[in-house]
DSSP file (Angstrom, degrees, kcal/mol; ACC not computed):
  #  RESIDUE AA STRUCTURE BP1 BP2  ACC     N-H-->O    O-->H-N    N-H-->O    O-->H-N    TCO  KAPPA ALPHA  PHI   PSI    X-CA   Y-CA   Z-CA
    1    1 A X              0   0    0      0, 0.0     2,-0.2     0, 0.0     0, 0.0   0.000 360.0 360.0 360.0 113.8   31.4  -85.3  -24.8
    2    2 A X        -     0   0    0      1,-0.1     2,-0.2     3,-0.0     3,-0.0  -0.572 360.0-130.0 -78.9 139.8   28.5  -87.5  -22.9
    3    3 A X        -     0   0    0     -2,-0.2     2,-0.4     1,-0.1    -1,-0.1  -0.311  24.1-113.7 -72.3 159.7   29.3  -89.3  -20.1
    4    4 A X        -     0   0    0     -2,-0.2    -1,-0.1     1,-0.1    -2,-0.0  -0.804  35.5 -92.8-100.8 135.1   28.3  -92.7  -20.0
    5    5 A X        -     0   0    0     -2,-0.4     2,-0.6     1,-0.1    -1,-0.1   0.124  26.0-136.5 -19.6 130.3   25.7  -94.1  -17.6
    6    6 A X        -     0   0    0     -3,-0.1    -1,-0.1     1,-0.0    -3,-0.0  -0.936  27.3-107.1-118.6 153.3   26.4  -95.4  -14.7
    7    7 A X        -     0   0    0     -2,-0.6     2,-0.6     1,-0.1     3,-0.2   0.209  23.8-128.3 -40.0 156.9   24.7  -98.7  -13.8
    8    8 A X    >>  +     0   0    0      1,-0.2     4,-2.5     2,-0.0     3,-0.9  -0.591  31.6 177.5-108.0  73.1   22.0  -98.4  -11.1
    9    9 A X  H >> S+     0   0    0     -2,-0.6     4,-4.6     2,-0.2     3,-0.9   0.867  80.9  54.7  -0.5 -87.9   23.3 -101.3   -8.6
   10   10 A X  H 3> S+     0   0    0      1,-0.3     4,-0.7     2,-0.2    -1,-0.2   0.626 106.3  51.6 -11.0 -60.0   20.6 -100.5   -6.2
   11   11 A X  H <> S+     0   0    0     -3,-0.9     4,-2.3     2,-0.2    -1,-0.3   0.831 112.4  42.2 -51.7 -51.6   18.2 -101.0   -8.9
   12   12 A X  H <X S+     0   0    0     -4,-2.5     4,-2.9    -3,-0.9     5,-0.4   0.909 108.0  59.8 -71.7 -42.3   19.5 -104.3   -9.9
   13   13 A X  H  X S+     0   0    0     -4,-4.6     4,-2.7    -5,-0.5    -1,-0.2   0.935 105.3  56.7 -35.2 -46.7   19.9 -105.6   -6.2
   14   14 A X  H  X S+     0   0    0     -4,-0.7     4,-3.6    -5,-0.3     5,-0.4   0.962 106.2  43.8 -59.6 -51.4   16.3 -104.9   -6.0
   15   15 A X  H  X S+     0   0    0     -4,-2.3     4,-2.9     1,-0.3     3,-0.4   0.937 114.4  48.3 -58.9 -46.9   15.3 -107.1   -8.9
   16   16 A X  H  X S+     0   0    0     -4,-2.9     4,-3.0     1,-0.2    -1,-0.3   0.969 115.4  46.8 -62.4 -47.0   17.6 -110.2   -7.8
   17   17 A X  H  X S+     0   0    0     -4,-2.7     4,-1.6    -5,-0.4    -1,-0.2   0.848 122.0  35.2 -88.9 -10.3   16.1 -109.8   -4.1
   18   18 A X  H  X S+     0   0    0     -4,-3.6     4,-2.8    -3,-0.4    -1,-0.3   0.803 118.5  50.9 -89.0 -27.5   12.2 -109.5   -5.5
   19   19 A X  H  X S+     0   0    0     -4,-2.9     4,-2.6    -5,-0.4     5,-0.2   0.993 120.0  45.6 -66.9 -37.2   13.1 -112.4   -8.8
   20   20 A X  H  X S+     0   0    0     -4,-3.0     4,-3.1    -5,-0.3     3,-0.4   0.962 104.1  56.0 -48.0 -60.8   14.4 -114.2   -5.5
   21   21 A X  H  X S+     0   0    0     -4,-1.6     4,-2.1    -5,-0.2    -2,-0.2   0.902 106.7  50.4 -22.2 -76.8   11.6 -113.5   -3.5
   22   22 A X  H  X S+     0   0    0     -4,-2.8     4,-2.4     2,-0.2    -1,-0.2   0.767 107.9  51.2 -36.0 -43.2    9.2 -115.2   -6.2
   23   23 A X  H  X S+     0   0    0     -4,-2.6     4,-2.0    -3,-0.4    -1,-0.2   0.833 111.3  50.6 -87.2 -26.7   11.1 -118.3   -6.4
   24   24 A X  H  X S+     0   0    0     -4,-3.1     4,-1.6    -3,-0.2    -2,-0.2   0.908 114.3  45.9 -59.6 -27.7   10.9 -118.5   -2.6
   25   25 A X  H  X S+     0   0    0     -4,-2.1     4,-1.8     1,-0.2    -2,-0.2   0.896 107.5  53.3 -55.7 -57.2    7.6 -118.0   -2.9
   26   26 A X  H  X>S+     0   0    0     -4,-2.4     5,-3.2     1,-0.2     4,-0.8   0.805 106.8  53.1 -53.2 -44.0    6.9 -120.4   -5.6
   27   27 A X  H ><5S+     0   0    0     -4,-2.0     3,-0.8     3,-0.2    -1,-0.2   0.889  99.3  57.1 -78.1 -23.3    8.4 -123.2   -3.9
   28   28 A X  H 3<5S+     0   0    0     -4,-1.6    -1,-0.2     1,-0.3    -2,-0.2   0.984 111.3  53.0 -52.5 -39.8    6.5 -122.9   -0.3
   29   29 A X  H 3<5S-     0   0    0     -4,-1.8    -1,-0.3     1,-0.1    -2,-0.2   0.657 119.7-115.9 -84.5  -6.6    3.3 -123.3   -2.9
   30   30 A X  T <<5S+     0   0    0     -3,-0.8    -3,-0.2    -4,-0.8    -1,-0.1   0.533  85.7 111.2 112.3   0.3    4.7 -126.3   -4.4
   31   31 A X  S   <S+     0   0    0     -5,-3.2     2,-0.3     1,-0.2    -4,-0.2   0.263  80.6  43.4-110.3  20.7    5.2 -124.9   -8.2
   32   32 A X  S    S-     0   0    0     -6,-0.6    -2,-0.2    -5,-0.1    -1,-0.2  -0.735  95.1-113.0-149.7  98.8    8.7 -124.9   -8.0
   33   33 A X     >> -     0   0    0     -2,-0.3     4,-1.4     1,-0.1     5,-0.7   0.417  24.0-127.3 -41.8 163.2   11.0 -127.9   -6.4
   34   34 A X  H >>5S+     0   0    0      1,-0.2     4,-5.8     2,-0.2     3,-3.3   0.955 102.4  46.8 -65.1 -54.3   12.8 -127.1   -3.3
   35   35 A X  H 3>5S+     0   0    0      1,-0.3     4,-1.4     2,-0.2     5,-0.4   0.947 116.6  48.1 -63.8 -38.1   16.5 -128.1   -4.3
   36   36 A X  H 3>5S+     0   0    0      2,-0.2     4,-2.7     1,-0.2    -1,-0.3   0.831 111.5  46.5 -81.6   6.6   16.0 -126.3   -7.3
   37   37 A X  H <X>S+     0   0    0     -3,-3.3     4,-2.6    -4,-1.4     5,-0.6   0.865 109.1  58.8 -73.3 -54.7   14.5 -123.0   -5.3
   38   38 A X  H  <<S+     0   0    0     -4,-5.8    -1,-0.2    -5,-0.7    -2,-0.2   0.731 114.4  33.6 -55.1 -21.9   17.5 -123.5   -3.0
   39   39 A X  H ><5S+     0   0    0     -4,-1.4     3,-2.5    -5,-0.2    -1,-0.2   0.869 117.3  53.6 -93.5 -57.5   20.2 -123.0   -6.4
   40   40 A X  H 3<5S+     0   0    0     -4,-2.7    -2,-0.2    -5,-0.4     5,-0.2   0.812 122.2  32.6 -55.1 -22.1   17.9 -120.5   -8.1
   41   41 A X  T 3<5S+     0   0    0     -4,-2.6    -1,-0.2   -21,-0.1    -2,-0.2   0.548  93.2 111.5-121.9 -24.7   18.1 -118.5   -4.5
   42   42 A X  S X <S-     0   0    0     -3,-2.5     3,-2.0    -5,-0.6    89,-0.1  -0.232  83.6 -82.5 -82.2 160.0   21.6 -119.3   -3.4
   43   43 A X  T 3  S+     0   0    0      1,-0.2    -1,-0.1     0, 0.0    -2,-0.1   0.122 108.9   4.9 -56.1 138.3   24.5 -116.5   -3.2
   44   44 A X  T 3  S+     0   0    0      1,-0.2     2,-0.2    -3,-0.2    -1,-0.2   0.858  78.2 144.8  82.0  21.9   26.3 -115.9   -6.9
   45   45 A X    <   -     0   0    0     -3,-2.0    -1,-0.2    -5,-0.2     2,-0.1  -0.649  54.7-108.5 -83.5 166.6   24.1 -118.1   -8.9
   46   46 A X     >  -     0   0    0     -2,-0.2     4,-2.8     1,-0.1     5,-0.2  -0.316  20.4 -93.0 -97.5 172.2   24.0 -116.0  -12.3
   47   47 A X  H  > S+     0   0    0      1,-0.3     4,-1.5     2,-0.2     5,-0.1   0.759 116.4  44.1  -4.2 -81.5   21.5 -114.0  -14.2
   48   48 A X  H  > S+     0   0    0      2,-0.2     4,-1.0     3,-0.1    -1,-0.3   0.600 111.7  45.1 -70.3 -13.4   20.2 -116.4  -16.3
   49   49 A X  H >> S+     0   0    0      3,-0.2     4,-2.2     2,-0.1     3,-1.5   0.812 117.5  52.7 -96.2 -77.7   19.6 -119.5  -14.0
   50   50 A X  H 3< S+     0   0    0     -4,-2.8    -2,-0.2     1,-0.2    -3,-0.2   0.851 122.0  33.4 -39.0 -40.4   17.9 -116.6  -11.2
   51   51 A X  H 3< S+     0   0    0     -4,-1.5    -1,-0.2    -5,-0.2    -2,-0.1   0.806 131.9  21.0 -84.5 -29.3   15.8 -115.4  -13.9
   52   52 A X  H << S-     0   0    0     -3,-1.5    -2,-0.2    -4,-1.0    -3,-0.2   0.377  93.2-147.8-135.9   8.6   14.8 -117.8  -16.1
   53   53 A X     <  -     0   0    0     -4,-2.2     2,-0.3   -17,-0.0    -3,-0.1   0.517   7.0-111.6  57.6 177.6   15.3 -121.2  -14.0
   54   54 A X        -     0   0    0    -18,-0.2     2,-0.3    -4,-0.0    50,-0.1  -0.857  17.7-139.7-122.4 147.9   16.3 -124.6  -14.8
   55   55 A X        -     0   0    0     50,-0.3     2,-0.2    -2,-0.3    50,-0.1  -0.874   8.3-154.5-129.3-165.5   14.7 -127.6  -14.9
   56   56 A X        -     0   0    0     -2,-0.3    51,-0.1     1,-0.1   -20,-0.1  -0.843  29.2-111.9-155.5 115.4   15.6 -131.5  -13.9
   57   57 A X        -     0   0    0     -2,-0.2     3,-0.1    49,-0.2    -1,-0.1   0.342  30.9-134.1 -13.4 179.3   14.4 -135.3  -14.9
   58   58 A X  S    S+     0   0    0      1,-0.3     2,-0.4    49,-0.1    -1,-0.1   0.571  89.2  14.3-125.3 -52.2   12.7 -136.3  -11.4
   59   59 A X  S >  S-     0   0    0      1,-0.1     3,-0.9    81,-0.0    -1,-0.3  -0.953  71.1-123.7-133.4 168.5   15.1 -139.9  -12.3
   60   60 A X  G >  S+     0   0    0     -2,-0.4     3,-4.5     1,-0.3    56,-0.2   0.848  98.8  65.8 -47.5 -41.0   17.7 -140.9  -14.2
   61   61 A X  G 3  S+     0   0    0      1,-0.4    -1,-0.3    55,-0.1    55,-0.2   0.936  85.8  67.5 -42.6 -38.9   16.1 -143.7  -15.9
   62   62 A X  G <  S+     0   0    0     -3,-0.9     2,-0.5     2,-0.1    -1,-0.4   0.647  73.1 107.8 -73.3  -1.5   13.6 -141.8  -17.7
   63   63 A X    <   +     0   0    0     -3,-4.5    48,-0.2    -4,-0.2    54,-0.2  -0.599  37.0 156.6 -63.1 107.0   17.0 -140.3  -20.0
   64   64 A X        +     0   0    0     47,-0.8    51,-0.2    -2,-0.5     3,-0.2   0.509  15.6 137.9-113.2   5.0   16.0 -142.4  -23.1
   65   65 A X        -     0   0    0     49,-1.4     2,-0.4    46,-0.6    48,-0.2   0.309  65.2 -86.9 -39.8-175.9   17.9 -140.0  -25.6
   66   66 A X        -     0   0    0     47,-0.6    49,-0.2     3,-0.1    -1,-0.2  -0.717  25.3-156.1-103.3 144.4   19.8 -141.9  -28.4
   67   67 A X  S    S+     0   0    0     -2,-0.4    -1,-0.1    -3,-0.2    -2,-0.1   0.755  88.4  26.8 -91.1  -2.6   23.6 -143.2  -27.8
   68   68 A X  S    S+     0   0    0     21,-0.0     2,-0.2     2,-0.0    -1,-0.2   0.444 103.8  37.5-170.7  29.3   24.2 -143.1  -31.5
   69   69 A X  S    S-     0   0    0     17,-0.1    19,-1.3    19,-0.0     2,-0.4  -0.751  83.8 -43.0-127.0-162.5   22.6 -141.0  -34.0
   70   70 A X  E     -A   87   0A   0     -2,-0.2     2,-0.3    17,-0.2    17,-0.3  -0.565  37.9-159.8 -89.9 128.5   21.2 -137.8  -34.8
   71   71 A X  E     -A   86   0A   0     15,-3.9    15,-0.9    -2,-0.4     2,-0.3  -0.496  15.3-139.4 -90.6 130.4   19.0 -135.7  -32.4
   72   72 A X  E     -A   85   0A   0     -2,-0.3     2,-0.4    13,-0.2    13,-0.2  -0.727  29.1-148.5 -81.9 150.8   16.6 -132.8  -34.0
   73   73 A X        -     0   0    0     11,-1.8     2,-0.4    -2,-0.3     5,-0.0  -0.879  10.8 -98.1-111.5 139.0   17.0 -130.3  -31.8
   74   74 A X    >>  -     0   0    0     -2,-0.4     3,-4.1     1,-0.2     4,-0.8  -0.597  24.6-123.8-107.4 169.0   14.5 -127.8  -30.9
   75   75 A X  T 34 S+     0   0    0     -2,-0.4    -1,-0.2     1,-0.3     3,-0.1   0.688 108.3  62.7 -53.5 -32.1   14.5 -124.4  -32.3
   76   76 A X  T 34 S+     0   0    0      1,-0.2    -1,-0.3    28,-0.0    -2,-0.1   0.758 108.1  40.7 -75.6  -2.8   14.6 -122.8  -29.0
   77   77 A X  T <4 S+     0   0    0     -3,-4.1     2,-0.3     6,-0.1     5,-0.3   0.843  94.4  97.6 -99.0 -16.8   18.3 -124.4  -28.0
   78   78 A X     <  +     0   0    0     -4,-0.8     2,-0.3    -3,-0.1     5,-0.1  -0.459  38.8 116.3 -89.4 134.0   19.8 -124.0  -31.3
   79   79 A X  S >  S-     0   0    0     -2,-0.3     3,-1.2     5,-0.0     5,-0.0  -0.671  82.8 -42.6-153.4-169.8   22.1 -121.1  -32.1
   80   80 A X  T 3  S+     0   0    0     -2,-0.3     3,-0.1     1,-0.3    -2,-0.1   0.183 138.6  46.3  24.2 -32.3   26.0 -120.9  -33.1
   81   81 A X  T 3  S+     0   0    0      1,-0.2     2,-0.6    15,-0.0    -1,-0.3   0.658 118.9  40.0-106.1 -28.7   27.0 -123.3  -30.4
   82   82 A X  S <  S-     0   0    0     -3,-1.2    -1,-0.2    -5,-0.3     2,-0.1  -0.920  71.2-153.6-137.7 138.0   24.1 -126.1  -31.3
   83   83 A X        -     0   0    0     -2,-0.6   -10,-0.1    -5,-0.1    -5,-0.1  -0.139  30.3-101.2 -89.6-178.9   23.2 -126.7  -34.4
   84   84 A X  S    S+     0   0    0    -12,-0.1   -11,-1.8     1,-0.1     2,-0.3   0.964 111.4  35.8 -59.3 -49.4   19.3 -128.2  -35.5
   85   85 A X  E    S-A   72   0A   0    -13,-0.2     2,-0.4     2,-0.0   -13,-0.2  -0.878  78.2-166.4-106.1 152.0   20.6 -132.0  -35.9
   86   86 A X  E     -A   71   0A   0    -15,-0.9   -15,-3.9    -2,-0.3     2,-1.2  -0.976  16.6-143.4-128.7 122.6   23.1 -133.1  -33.6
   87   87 A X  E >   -A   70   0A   0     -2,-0.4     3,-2.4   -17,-0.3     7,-0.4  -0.783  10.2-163.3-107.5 111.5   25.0 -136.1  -34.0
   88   88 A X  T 3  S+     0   0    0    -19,-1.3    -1,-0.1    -2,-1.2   -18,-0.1   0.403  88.1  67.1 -44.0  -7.0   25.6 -137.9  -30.4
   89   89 A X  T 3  S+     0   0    0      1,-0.1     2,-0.6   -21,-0.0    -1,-0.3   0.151  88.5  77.6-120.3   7.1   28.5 -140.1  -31.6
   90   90 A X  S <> S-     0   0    0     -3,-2.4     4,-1.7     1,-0.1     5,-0.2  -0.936  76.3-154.3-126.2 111.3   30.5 -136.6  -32.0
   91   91 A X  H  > S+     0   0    0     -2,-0.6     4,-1.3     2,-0.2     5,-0.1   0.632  86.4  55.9 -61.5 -22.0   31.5 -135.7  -28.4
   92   92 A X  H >> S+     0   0    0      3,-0.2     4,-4.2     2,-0.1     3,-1.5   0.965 107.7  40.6 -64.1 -69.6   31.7 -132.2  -29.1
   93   93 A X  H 3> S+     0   0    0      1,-0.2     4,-0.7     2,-0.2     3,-0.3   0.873 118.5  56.5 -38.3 -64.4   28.4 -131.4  -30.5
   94   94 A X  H 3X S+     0   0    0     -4,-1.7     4,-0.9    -7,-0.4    -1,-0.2   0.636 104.4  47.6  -6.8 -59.2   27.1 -133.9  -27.6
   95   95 A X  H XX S+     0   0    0     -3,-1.5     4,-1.6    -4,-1.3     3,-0.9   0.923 116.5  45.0 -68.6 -44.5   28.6 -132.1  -25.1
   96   96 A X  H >X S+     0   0    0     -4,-4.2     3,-2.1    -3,-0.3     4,-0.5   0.850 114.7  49.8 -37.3 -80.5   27.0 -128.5  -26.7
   97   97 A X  H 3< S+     0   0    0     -4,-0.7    -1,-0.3     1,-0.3    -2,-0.2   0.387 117.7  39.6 -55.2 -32.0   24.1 -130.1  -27.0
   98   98 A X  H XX S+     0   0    0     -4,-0.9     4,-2.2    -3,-0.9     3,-1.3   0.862 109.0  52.4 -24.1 -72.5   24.2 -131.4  -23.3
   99   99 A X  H << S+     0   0    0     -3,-2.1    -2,-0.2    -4,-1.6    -1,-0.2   0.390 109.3  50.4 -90.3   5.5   25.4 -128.9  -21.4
  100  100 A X  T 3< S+     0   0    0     -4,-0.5    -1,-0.2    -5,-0.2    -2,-0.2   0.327 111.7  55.4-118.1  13.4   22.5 -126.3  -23.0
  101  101 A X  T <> S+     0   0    0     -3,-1.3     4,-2.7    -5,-0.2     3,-0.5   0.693 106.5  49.1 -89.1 -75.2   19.6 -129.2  -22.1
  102  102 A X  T  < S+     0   0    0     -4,-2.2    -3,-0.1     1,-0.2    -2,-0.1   0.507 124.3  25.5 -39.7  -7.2   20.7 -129.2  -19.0
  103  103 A X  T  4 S+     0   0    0     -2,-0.3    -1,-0.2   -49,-0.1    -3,-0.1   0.695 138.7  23.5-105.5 -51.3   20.6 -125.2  -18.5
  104  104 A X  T  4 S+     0   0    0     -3,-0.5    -3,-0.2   -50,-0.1    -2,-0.1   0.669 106.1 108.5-104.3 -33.1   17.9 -124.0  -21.1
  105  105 A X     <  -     0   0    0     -4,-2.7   -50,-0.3     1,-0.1     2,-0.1   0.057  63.4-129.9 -60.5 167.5   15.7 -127.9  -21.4
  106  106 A X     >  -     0   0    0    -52,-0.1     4,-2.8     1,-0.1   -49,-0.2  -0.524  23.6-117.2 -88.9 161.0   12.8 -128.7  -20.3
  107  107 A X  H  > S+     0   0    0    -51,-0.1     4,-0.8     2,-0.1     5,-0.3   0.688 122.0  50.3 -82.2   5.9   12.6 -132.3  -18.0
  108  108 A X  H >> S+     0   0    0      2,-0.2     4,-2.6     3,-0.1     3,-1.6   0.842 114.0  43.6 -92.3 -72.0   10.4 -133.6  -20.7
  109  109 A X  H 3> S+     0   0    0      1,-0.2     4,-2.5     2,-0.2     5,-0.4   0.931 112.7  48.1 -14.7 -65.3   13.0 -132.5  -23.4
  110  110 A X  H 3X S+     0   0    0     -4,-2.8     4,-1.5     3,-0.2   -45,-0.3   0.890 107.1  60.5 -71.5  -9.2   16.2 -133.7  -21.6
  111  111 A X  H << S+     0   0    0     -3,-1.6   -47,-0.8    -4,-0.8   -46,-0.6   0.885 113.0  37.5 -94.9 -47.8   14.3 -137.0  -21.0
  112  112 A X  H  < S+     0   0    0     -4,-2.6    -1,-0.2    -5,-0.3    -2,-0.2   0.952 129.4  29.1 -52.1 -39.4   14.0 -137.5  -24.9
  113  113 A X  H  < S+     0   0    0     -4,-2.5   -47,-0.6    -5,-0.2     2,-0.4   0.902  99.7  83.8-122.5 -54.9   16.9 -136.4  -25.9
  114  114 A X     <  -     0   0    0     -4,-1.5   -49,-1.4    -5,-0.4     2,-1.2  -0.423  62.4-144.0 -35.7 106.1   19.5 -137.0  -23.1
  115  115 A X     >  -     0   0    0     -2,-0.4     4,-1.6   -51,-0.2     5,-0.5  -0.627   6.8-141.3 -82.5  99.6   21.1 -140.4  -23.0
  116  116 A X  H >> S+     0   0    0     -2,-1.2     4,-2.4   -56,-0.2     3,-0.9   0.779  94.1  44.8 -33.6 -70.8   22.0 -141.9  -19.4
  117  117 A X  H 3> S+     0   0    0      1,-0.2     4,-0.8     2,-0.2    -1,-0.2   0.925 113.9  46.7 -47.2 -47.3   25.2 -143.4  -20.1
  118  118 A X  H 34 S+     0   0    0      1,-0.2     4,-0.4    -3,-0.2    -1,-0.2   0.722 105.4  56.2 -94.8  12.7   26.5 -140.9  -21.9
  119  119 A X  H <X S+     0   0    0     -4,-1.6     4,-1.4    -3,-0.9    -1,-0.2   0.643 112.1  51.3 -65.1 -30.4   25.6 -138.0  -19.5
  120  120 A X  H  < S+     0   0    0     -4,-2.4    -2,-0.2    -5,-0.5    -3,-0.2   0.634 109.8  48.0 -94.8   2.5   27.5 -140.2  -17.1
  121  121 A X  T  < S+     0   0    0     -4,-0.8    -1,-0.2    -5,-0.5    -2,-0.2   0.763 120.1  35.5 -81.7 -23.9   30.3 -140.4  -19.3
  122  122 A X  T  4 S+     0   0    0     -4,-0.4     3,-0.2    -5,-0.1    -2,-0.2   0.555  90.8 104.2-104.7 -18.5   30.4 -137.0  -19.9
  123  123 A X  S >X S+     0   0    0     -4,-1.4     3,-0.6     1,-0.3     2,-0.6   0.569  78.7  49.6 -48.7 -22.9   29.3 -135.9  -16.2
  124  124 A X  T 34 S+     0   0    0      1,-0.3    -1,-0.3     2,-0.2    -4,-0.0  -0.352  86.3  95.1-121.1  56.8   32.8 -134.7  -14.6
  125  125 A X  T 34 S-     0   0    0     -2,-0.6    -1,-0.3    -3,-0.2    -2,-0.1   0.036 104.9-108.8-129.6   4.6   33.2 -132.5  -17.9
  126  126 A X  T <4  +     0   0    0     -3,-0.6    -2,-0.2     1,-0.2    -3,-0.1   0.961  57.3 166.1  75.2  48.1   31.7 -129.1  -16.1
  127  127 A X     <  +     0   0    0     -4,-0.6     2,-0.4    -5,-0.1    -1,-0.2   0.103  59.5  35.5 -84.0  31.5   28.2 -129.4  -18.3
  128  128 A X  S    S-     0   0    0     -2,-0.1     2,-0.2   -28,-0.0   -28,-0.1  -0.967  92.5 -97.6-163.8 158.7   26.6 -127.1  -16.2
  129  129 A X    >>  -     0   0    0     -2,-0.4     3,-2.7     1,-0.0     4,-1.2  -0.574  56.8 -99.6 -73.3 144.3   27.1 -123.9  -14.0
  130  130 A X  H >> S+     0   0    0      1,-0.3     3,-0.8     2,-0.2     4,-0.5   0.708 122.4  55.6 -15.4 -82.9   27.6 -124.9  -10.4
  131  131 A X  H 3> S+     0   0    0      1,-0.3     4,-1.5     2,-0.2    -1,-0.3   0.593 112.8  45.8 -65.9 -28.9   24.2 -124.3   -9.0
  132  132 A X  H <> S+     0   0    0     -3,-2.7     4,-0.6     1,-0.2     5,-0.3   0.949 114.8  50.5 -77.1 -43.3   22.7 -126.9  -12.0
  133  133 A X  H << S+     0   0    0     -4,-1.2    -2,-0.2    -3,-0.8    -1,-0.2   0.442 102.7  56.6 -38.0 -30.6   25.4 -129.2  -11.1
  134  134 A X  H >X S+     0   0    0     -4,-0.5     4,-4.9    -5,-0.2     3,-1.3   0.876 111.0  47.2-104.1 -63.5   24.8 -129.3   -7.4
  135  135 A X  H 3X S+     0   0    0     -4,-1.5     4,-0.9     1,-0.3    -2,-0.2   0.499 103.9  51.1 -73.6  14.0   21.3 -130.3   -8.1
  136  136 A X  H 3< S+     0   0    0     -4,-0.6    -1,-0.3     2,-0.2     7,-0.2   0.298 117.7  51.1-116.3 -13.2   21.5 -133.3  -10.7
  137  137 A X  H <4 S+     0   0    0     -3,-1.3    -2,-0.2    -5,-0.3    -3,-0.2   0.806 104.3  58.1 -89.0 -33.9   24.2 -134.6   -7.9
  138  138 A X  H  < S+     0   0    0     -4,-4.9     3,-0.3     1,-0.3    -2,-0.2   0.941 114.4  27.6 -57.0 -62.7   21.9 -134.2   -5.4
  139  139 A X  S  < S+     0   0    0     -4,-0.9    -1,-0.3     1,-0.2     2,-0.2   0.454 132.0  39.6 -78.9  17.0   19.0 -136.3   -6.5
  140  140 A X    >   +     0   0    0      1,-0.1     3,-3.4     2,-0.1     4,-0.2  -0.242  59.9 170.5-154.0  83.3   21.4 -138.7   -8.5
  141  141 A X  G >> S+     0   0    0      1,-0.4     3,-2.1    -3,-0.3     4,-0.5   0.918  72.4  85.8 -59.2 -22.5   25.0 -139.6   -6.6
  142  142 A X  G >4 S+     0   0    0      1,-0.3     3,-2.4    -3,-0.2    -1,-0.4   0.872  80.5  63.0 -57.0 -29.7   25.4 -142.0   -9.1
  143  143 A X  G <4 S+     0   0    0     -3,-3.4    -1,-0.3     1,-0.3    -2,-0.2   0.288  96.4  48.8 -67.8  11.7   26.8 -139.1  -11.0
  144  144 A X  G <4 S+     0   0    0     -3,-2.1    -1,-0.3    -2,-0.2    -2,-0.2   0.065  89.6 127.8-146.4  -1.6   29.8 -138.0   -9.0
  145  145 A X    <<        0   0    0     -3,-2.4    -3,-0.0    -4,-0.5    -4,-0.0  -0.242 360.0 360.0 -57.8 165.9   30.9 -142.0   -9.0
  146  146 A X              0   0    0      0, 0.0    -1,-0.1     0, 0.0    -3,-0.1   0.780 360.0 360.0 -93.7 360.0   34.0 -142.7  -10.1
């Protein structure tokens, strides 16, 4: 009977504290924003945000998305949870389609495609893991109004 592996911790420790490394790195040189260095970097942010980063509008205004038809989506966000057109005026798909710009989009992307009101309609709905959350509050309080 084979045992099964066991994980190499160590190993993995290593990767987080060099993938860390890099993003400190990256922001001293400017290629990276601070607040978002400071989430990718801070303790218990996950896997995917440390590895493959996030990004964020620089302001709100520039969300021109549409408040009430259908968005194409692009191929890299759509899977099982968002589909290729998205209709904004059905609050599930909306939210999918939301909460995986904000994780996976580009800022040039969420600016198309993301509609300011209803990201502030939707805002206190968890659409992001903590660490994205922190920073879309940060530059924009208006989002945490009541």
């Amino acid at each position: 009977m084979a045992s099964t592996p066991r994980p190499d911790f160590a190993r993995v420790a290593r990767m987080r504290g060099a993938e860390q490394g890099v993003i400190r790195e990256a922001a001293r040189q400017g290629s990276i924003p601070d607040d978002i260095a400071q989430a990718l970097t801070a303790p218990g942010v996950g896997d995917h945000l440390l590895f493959h980063g996030f990004d964020v509008v620089s302001d709100l205004d520039t969300l021109a998305g549409p408040g009430s038809s259908a968005v194409d989506v692009p191929p890299h966000l759509v899977d099982g949870d968002v589909p290729t057109l998205v209709d904004v005026t059905d609050a599930a798909q909306c939210t999918a389609l939301y909460r995986r710009l904000l994780v996976r989009g580009t800022a040039k992307e969420q600016a198309a495609l993301i509609n300011r009101e209803i990201l502030v309609r939707l805002w206190h709905q968890q659409l992001a893991p903590q660490a994205v959350v922190q920073v879309w509050e940060r530059r924009f309080p208006e989002l945490t109004a009541p």
